[in-house]
C-alpha positions in Angstrom: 0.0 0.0 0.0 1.2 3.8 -0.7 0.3 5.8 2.1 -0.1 9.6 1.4 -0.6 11.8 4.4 -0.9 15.5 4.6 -0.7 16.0 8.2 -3.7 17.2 10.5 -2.6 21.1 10.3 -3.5 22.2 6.9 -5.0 21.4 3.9 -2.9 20.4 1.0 -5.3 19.2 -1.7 -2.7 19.7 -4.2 -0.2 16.8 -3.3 -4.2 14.4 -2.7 -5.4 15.6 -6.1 -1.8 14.9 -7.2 -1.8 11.5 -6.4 -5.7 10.5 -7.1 -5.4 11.7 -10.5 -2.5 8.7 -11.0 -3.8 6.3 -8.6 -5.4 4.4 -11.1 -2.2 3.4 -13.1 -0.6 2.5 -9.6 0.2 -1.1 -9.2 -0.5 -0.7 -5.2 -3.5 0.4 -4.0 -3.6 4.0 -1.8 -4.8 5.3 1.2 -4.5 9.1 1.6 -4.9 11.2 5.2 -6.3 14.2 3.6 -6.8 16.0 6.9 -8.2 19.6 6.3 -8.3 19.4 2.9 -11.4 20.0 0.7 -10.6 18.0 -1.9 -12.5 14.6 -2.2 -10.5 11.6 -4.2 -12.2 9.5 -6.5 -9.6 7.0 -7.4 -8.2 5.8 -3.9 -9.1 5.4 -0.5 -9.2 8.3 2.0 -10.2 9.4 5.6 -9.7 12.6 7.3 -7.2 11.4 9.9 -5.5 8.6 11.2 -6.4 7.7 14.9 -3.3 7.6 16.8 -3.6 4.1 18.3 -3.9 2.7 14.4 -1.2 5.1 13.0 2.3 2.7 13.3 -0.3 0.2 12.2 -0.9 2.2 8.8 3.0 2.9 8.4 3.8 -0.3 9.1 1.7 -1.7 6.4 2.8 0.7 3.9 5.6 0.4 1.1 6.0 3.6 0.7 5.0 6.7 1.9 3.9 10.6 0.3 4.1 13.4 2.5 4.2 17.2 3.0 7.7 18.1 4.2 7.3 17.4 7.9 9.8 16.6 10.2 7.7 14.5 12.3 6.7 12.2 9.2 10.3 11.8 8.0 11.6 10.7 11.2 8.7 7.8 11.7 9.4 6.7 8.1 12.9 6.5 9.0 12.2 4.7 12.2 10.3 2.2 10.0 12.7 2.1 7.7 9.9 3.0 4.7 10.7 5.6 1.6 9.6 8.4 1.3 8.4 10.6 -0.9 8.1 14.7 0.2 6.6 17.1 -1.4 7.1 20.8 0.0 4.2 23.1 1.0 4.7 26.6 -1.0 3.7 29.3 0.4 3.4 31.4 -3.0 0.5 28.7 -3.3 -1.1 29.7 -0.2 -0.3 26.2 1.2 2.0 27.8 4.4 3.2 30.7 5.8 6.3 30.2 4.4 8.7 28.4 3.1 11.0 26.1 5.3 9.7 23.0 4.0 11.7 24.0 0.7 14.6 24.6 3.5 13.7 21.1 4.8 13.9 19.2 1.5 17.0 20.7 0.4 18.6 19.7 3.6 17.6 16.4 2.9 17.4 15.4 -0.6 20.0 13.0 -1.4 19.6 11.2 1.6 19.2 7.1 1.4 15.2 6.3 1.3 14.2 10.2 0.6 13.2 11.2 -2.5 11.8 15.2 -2.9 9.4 15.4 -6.0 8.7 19.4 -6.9 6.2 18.7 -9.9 3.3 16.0 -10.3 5.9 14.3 -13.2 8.4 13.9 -10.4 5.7 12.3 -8.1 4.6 9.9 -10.6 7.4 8.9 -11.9 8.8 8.1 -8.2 5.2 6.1 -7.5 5.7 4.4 -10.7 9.7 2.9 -9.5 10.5 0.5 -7.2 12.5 2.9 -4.4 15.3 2.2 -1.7 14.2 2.1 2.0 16.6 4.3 3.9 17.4 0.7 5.7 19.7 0.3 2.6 21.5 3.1 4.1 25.2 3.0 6.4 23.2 1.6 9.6 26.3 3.6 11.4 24.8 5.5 14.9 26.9 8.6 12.9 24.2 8.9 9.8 20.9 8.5 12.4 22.6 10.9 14.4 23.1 13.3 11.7 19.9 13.4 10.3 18.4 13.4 13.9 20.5 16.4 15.2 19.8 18.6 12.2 15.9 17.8 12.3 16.6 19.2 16.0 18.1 21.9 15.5 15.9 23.1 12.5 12.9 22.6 14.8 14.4 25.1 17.4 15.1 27.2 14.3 11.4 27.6 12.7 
């Protein structure tokens, strides 16, 4: 299963409409967390929010996951060792207040399991290939602890 979640702070019907207007030429099926958003899919399965007590569940389960640029979701899809896919918020689109999760992904783009996609193409061509799992990575305390200590001190920086 590809998992797309938005978070449960804002809306962001573009990376939902995004992916439902693909889904269908998917070889996995997909659940999307659409949050706030207004956007309704038609070609995948959705709900609002994921309750907390069935949310390692959902990760678990997943292949691969599609997410805004938030730290909290990159660090649980590293803890499960699942790829993922970001896509930024803008905020020229209205979609945040700025523009640290373009900060975020450039910080982090290159990194083993983490792909950044910055157009729907990118997105579904990503969907579309079989990606690494940031387990494939140097399993060295150094890299966690990199990645770890500058998601820290970006927090206390935003």
């Amino acid at each position: 299963m590809i998992l797309v979640t938005v978070g449960t702070q804002l809306p962001f019907d573009r990376l939902v409409k995004a992916v439902d207007t693909f889904a269908n030429e998917l070889s996995k099926p997909v659940l999307a967390q659409i949050g706030k958003g207004t956007y309704t899919p038609q070609n995948m399965k959705w709900i609002k929010n994921i309750e907390p007590k069935d949310f390692d569940n959902v990760f678990r389960d997943a292949s691969v996951i599609v997410s805004h640029a938030g730290i909290g979701t990159v660090l649980t899809a590293k803890r499960f060792g699942k790829p993922i896919i970001l896509v930024p918020r803008q905020a020229a689109l209205g979609e945040h207040r700025n523009d640290h999760q373009l900060a975020t992904v450039s910080q982090l783009v290159g990194r083993p399991g983490i792909y950044v996609a910055h157009t729907d193409d990118d997105l579904r061509n990503y969907l579309l290939e079989e990606l690494d799992s940031p387990s494939h990575e140097d399993s060295s305390e150094a890299g966690r602890a990199s990645l770890v200590t500058y998601l820290k001190n970006y927090i206390a920086t935003v």
